[in-house]
Backbone atoms as SQL, in Angstrom:
CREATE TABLE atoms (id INTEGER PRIMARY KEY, chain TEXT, resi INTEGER, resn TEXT, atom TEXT, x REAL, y REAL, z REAL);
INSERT INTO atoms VALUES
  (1, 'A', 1, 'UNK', 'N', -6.565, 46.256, 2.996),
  (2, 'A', 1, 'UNK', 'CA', -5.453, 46.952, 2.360),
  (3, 'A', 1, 'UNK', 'C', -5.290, 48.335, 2.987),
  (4, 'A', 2, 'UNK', 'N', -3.840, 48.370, 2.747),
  (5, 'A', 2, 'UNK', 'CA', -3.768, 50.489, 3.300),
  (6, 'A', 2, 'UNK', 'C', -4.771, 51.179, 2.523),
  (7, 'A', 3, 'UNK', 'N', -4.985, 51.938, 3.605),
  (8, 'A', 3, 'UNK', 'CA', -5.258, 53.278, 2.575),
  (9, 'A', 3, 'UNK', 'C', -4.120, 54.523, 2.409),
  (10, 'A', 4, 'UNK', 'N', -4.871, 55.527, 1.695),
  (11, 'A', 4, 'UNK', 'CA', -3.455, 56.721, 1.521),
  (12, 'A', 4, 'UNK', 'C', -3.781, 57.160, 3.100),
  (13, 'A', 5, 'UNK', 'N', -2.435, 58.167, 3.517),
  (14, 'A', 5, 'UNK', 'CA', -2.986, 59.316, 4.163),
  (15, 'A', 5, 'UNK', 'C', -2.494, 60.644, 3.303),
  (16, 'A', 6, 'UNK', 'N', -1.431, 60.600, 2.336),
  (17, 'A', 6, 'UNK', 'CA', -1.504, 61.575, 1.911),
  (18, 'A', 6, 'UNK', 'C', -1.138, 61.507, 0.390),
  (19, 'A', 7, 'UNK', 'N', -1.504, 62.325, -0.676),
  (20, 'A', 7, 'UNK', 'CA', -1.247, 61.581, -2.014),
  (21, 'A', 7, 'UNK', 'C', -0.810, 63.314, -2.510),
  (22, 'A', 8, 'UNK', 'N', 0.972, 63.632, -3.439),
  (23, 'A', 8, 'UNK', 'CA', 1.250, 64.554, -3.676),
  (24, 'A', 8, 'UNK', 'C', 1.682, 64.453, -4.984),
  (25, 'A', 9, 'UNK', 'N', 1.254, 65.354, -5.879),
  (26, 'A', 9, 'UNK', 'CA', 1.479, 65.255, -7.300),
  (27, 'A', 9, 'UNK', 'C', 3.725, 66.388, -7.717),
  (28, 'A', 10, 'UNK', 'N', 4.074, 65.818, -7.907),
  (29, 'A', 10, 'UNK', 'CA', 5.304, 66.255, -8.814),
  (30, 'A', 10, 'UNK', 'C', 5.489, 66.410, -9.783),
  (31, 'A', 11, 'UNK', 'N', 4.829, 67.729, -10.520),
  (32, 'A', 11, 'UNK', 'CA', 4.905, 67.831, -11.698),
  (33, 'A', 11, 'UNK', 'C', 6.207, 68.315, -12.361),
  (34, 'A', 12, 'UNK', 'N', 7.191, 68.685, -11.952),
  (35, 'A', 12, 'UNK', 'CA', 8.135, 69.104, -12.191),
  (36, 'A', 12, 'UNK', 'C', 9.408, 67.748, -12.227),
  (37, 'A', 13, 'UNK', 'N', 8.640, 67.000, -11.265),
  (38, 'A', 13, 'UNK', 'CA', 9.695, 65.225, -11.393),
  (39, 'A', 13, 'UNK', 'C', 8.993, 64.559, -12.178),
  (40, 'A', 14, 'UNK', 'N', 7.528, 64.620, -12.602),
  (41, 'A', 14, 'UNK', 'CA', 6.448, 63.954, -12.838),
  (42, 'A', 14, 'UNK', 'C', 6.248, 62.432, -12.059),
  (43, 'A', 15, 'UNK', 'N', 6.334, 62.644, -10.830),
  (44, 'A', 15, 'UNK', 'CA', 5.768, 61.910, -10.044),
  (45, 'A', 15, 'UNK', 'C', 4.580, 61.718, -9.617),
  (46, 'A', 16, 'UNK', 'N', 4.149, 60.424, -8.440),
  (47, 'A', 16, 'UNK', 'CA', 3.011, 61.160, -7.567),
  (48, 'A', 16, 'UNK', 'C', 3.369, 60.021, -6.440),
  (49, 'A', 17, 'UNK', 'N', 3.921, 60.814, -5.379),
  (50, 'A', 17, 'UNK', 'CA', 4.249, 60.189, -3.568),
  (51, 'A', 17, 'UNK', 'C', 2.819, 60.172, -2.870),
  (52, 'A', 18, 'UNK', 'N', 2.610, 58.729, -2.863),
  (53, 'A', 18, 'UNK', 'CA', 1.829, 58.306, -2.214),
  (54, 'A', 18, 'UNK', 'C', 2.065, 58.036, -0.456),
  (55, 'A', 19, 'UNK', 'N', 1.436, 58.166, 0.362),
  (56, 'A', 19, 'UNK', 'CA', 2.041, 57.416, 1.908),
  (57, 'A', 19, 'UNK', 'C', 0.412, 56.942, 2.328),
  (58, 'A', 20, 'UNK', 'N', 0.754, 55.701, 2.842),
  (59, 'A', 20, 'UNK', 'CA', 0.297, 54.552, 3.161),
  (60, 'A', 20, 'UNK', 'C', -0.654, 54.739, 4.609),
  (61, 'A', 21, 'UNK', 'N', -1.350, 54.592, 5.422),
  (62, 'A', 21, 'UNK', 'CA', -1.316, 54.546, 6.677),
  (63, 'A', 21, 'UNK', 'C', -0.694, 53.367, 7.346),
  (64, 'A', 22, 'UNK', 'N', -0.265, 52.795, 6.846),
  (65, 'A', 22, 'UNK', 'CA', 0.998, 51.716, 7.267),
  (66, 'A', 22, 'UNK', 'C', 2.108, 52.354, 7.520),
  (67, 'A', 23, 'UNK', 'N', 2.424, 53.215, 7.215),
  (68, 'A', 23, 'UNK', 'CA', 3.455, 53.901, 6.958),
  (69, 'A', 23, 'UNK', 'C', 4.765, 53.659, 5.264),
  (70, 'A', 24, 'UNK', 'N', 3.966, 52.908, 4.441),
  (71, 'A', 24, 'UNK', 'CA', 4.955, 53.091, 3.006),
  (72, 'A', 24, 'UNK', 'C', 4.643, 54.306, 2.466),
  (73, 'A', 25, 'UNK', 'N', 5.624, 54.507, 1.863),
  (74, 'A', 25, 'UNK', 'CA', 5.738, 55.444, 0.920),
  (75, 'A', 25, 'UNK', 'C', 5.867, 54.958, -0.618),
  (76, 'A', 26, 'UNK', 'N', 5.472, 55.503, -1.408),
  (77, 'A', 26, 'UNK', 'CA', 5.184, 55.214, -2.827),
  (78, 'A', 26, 'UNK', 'C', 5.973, 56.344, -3.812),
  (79, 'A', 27, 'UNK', 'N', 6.657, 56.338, -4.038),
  (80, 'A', 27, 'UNK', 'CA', 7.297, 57.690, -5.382),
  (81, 'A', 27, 'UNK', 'C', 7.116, 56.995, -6.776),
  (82, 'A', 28, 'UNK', 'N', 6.412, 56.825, -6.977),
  (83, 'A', 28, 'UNK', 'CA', 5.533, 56.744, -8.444),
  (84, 'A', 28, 'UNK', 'C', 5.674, 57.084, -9.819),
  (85, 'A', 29, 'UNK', 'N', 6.756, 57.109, -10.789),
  (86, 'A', 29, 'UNK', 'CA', 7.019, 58.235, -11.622),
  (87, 'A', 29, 'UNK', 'C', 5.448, 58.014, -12.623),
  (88, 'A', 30, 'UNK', 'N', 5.449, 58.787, -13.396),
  (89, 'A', 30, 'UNK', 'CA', 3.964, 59.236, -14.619),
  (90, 'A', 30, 'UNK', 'C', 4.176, 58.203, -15.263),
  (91, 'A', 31, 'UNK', 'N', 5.270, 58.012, -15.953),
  (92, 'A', 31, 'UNK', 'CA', 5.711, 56.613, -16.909),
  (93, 'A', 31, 'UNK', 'C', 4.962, 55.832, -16.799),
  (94, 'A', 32, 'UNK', 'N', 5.864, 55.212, -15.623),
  (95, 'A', 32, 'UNK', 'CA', 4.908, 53.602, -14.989),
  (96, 'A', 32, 'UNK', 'C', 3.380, 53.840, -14.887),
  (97, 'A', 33, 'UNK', 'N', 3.096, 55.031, -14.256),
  (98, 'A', 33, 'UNK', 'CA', 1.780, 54.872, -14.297),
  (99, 'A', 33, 'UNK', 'C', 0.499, 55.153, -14.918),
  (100, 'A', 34, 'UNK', 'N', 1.204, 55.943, -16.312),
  (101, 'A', 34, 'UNK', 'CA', 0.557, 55.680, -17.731),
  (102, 'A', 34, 'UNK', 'C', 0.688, 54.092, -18.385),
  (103, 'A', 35, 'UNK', 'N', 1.952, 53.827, -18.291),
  (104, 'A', 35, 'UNK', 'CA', 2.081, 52.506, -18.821),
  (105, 'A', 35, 'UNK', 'C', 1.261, 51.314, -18.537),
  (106, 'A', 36, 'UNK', 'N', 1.369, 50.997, -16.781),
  (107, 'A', 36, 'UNK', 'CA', 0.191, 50.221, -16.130),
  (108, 'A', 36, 'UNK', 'C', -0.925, 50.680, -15.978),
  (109, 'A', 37, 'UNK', 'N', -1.611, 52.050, -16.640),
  (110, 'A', 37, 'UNK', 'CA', -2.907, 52.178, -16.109),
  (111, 'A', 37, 'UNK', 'C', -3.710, 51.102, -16.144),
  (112, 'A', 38, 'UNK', 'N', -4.341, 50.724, -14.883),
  (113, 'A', 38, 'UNK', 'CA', -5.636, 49.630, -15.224),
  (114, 'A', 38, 'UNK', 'C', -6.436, 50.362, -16.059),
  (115, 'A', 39, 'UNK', 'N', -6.819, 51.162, -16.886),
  (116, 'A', 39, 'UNK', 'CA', -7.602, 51.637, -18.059),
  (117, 'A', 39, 'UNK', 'C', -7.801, 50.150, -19.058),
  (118, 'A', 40, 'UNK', 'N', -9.179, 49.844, -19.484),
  (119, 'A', 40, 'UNK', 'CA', -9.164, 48.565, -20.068),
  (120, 'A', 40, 'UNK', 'C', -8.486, 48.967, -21.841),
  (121, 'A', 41, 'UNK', 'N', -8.124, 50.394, -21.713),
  (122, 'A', 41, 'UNK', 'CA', -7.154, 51.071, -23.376),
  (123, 'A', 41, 'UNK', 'C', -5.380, 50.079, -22.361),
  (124, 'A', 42, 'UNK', 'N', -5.460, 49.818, -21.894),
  (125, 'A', 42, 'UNK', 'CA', -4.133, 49.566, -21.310),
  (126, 'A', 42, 'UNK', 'C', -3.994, 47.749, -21.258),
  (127, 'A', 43, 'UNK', 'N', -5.320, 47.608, -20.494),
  (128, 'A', 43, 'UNK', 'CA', -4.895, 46.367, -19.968),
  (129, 'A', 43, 'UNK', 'C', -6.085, 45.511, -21.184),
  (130, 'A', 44, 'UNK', 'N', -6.728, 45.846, -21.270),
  (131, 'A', 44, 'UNK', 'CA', -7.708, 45.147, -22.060),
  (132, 'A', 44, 'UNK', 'C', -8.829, 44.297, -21.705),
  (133, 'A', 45, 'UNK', 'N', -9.747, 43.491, -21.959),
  (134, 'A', 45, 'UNK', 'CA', -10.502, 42.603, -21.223),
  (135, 'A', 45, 'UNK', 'C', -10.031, 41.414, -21.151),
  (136, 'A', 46, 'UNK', 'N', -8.768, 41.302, -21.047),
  (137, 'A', 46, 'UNK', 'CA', -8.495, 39.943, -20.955),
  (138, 'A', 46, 'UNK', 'C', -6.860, 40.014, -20.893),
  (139, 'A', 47, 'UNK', 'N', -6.464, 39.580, -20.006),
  (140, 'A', 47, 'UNK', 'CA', -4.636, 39.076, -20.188),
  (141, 'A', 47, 'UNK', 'C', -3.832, 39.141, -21.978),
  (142, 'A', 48, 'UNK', 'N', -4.990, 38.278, -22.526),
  (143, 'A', 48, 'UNK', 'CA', -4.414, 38.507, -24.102),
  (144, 'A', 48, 'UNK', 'C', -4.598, 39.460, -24.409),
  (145, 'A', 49, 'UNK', 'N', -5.223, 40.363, -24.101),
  (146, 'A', 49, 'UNK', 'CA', -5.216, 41.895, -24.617),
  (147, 'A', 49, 'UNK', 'C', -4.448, 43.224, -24.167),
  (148, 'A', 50, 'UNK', 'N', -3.374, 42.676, -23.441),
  (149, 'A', 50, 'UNK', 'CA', -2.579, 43.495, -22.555),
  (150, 'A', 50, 'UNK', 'C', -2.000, 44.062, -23.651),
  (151, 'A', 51, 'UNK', 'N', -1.804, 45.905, -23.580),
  (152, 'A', 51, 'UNK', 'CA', -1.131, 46.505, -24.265),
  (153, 'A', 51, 'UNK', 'C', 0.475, 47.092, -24.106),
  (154, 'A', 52, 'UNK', 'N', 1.329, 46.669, -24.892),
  (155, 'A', 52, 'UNK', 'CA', 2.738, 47.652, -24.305),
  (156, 'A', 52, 'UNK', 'C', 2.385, 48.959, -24.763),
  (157, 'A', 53, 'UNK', 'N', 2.406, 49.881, -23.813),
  (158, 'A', 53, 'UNK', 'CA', 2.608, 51.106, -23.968),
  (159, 'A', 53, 'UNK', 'C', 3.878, 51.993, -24.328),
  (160, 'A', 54, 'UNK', 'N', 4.447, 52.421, -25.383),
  (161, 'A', 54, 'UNK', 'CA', 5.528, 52.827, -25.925),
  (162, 'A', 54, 'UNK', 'C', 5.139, 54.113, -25.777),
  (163, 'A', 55, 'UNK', 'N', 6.663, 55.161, -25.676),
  (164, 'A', 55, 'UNK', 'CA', 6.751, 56.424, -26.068),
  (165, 'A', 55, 'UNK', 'C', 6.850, 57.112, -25.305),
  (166, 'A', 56, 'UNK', 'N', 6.316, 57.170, -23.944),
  (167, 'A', 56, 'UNK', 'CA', 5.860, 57.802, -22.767),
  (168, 'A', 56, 'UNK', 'C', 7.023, 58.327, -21.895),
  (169, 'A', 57, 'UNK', 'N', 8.331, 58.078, -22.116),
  (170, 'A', 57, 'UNK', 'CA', 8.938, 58.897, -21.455),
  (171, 'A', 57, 'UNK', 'C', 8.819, 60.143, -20.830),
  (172, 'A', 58, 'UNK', 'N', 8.710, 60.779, -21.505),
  (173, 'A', 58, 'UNK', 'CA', 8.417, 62.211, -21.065),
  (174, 'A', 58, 'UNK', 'C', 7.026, 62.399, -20.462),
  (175, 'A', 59, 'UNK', 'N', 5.755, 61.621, -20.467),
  (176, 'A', 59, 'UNK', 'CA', 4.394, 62.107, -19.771),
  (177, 'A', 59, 'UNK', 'C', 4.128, 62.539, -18.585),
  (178, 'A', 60, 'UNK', 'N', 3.150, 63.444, -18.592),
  (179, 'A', 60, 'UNK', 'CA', 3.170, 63.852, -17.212),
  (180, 'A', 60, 'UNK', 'C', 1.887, 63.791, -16.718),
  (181, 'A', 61, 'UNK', 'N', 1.480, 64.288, -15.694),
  (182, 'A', 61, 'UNK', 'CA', 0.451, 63.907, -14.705),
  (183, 'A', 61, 'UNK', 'C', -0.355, 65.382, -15.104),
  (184, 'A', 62, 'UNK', 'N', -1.341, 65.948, -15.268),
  (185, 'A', 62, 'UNK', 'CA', -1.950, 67.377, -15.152),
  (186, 'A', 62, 'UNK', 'C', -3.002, 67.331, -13.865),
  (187, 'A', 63, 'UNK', 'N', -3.317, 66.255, -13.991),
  (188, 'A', 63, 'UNK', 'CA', -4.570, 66.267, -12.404),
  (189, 'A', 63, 'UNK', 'C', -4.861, 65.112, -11.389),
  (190, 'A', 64, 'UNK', 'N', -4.951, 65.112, -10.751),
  (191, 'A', 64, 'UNK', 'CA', -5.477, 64.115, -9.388),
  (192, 'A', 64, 'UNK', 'C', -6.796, 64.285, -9.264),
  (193, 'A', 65, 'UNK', 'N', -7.857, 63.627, -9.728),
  (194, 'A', 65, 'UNK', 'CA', -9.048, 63.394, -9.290),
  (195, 'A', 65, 'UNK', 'C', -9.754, 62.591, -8.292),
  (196, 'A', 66, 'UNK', 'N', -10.140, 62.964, -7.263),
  (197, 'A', 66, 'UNK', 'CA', -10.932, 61.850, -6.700),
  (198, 'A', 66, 'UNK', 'C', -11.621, 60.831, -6.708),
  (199, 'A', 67, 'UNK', 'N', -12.094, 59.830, -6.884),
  (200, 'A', 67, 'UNK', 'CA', -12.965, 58.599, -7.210),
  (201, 'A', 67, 'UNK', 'C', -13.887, 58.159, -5.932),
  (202, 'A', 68, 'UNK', 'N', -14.703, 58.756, -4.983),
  (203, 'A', 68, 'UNK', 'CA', -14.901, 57.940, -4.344),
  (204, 'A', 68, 'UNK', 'C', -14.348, 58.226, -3.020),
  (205, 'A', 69, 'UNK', 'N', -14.245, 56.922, -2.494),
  (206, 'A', 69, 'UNK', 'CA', -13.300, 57.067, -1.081),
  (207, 'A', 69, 'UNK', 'C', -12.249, 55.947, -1.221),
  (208, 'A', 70, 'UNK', 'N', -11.996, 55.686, -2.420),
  (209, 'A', 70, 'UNK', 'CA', -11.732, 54.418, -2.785),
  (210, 'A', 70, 'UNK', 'C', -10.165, 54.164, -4.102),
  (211, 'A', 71, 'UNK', 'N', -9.997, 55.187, -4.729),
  (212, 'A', 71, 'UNK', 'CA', -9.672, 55.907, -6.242),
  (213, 'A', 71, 'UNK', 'C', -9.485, 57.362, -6.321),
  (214, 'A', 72, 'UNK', 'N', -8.075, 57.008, -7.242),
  (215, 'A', 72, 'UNK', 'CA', -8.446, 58.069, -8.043),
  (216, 'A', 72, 'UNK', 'C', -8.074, 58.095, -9.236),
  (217, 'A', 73, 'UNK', 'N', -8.869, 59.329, -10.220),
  (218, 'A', 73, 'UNK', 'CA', -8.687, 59.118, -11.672),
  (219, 'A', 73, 'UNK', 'C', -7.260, 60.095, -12.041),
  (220, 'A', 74, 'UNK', 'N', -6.437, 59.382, -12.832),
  (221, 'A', 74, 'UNK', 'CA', -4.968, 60.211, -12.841),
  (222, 'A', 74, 'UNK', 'C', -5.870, 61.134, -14.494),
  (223, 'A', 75, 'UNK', 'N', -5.199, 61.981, -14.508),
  (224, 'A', 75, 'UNK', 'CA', -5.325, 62.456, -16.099),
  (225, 'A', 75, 'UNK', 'C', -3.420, 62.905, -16.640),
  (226, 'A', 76, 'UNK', 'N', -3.004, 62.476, -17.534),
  (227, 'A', 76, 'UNK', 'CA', -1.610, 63.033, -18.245),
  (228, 'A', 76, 'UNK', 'C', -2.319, 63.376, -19.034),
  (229, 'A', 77, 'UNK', 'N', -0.782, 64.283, -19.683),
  (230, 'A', 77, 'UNK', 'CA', -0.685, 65.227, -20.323),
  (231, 'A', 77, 'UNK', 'C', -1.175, 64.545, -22.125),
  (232, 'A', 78, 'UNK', 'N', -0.797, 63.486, -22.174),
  (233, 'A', 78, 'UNK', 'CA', -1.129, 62.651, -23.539),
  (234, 'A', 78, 'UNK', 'C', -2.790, 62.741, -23.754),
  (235, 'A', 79, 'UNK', 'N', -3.306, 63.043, -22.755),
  (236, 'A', 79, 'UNK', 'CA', -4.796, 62.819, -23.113),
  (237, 'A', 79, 'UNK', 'C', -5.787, 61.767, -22.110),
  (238, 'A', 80, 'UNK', 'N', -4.859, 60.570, -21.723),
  (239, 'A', 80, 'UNK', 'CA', -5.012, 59.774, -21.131),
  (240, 'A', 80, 'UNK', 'C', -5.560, 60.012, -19.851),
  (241, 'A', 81, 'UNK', 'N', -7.015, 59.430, -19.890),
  (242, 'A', 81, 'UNK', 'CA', -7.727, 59.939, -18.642),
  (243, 'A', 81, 'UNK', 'C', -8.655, 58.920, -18.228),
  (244, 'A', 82, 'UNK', 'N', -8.642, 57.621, -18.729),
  (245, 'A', 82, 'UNK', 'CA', -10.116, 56.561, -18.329),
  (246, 'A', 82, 'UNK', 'C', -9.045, 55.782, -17.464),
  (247, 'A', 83, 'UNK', 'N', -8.108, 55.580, -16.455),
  (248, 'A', 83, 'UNK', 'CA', -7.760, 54.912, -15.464),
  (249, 'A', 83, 'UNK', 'C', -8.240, 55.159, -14.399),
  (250, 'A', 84, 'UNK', 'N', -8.821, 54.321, -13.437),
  (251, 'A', 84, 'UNK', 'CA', -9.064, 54.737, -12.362),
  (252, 'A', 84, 'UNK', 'C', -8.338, 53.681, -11.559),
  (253, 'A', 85, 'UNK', 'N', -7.260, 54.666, -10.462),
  (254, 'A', 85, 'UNK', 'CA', -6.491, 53.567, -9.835),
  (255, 'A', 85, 'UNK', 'C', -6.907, 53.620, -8.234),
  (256, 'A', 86, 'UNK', 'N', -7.108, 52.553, -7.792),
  (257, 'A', 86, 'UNK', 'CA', -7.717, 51.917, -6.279),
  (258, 'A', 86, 'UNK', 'C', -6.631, 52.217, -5.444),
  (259, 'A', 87, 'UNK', 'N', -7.204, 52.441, -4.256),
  (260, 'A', 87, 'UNK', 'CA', -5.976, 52.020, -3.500),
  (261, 'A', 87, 'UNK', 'C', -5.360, 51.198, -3.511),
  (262, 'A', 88, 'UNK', 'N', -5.318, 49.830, -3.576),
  (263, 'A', 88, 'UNK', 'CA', -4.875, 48.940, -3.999),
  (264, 'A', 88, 'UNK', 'C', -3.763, 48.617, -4.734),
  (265, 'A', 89, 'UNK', 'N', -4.733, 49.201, -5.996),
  (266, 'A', 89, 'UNK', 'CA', -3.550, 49.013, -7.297),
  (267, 'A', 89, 'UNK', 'C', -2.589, 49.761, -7.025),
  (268, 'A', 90, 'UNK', 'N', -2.499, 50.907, -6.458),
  (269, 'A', 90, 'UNK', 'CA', -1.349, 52.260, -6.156),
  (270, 'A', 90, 'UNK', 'C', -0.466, 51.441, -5.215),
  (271, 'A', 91, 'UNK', 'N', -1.156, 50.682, -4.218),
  (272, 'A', 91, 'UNK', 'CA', -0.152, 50.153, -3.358),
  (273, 'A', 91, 'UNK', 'C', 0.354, 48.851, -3.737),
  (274, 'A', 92, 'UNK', 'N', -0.084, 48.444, -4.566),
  (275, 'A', 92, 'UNK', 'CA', 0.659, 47.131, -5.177),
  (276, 'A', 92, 'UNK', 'C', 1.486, 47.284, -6.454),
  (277, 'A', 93, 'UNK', 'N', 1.005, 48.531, -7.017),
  (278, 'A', 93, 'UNK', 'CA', 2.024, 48.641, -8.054),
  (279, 'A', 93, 'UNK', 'C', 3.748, 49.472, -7.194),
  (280, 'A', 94, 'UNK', 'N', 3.476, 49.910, -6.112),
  (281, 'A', 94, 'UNK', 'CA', 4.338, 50.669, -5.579),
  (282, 'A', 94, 'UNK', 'C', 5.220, 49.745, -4.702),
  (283, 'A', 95, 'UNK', 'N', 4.792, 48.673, -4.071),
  (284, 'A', 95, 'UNK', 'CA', 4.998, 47.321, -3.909),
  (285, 'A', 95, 'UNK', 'C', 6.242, 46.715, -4.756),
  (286, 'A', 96, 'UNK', 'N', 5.577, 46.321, -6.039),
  (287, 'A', 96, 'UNK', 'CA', 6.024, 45.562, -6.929),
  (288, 'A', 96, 'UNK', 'C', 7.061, 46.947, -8.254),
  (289, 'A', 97, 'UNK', 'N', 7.081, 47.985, -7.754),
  (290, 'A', 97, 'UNK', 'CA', 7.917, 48.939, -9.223),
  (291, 'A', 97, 'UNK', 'C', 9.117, 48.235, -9.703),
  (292, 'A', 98, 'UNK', 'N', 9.318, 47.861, -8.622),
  (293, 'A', 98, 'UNK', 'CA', 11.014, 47.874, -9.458),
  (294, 'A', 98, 'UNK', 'C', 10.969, 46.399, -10.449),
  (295, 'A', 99, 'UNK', 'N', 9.995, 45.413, -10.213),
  (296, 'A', 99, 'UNK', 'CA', 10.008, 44.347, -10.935),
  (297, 'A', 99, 'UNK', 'C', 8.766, 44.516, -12.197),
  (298, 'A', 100, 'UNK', 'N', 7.714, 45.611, -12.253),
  (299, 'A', 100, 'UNK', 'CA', 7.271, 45.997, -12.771),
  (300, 'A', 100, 'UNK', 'C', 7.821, 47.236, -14.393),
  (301, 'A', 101, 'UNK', 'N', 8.994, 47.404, -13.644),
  (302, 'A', 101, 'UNK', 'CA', 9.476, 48.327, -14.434),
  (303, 'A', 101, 'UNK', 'C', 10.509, 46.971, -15.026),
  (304, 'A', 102, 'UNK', 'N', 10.897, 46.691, -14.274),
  (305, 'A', 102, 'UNK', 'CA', 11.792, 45.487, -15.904),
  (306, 'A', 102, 'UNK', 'C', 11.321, 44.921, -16.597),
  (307, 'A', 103, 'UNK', 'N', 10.127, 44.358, -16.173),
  (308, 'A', 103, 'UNK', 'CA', 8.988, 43.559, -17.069),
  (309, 'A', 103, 'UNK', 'C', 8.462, 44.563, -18.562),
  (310, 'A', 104, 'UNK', 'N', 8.626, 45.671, -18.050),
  (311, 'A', 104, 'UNK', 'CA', 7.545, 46.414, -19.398),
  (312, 'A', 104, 'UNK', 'C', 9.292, 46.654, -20.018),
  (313, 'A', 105, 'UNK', 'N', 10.756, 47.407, -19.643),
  (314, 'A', 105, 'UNK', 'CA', 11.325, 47.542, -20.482),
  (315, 'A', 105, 'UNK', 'C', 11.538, 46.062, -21.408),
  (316, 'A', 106, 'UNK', 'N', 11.300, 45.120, -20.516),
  (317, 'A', 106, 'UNK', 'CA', 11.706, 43.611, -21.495),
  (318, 'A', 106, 'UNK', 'C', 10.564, 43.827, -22.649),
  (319, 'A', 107, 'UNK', 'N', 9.184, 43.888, -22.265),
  (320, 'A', 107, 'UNK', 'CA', 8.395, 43.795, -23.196),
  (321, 'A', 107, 'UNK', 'C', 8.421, 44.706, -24.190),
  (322, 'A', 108, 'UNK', 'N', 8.823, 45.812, -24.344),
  (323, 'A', 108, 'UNK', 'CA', 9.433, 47.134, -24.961),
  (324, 'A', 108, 'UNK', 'C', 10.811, 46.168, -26.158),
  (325, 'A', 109, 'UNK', 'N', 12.121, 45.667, -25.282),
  (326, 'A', 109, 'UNK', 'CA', 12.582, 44.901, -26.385),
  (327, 'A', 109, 'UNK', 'C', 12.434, 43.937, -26.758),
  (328, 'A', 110, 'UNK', 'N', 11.405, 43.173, -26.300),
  (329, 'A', 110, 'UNK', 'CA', 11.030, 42.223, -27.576),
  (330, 'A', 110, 'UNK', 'C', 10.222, 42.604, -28.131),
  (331, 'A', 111, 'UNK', 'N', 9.250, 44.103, -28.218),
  (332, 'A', 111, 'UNK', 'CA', 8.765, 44.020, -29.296),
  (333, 'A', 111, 'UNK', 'C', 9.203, 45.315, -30.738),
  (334, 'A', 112, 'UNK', 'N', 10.759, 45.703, -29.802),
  (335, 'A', 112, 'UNK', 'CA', 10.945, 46.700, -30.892),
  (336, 'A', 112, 'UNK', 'C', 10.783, 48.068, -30.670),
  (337, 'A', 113, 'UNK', 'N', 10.097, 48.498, -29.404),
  (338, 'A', 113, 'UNK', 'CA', 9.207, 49.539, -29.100),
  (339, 'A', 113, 'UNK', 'C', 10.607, 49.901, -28.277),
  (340, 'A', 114, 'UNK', 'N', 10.174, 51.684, -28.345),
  (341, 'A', 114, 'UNK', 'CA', 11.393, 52.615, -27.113),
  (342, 'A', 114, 'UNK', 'C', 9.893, 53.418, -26.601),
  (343, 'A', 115, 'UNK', 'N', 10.868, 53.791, -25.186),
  (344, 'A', 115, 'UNK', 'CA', 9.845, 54.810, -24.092),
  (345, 'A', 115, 'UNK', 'C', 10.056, 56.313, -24.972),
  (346, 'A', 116, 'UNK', 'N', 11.202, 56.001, -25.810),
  (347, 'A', 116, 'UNK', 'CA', 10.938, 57.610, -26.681),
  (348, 'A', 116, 'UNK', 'C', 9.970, 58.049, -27.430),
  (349, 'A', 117, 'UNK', 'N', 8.933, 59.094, -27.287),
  (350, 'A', 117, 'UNK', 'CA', 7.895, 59.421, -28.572),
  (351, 'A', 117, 'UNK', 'C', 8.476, 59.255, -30.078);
């Protein structure tokens, strides 16, 4: 898999632009990536335990932590800080956003839930 070569936080877009040594680029908003954190508070131990994450519109990113040579740990502004995302996951969720992001607003209306706090 790529790795980064360069990873830039937007706190003011609440983004985070990832670039690839492949050469992709990743623009990332906080949303999505509070929403998908692989955090097992997110995803759970199991497929049946997948959580919709509601409310999050507005979240933002406060830090970029390192993990390794491998990760890193995002922290938002909600509190939310046990994700640790791989290279991988960054490049496959950045991959897959735009079909990722319809999937969670669908799951949002069927269950009633808005991205508004």
């Amino acid at each position: 898999m790529p790795t980064p070569t360069e990873i830039r936080l937007n706190r003011s877009e609440r983004r985070l632009s990832v670039t690839f040594d492949d050469g992709m680029r990743y623009e990332l908003p906080a949303e999505l990536l509070r929403v998908e954190s692989p955090s097992a508070e997110v995803q759970g131990h199991s497929p049946a335990e997948r959580r919709t994450v509601a409310g999050k519109r507005h979240v933002g990113i406060t830090a970029v932590e390192p993990v390794g040579q491998y990760a890193v740990r995002l922290v938002f502004d909600d509190g939310h800080d046990s994700g640790i995302f791989s290279w991988d996951f960054l490049y496959a969720l950045g991959r897959a956003q735009d079909r990722r992001w319809r999937e969670y607003l669908a799951a949002l209306a069927e269950k009633g839930l808005s991205r508004d706090p």
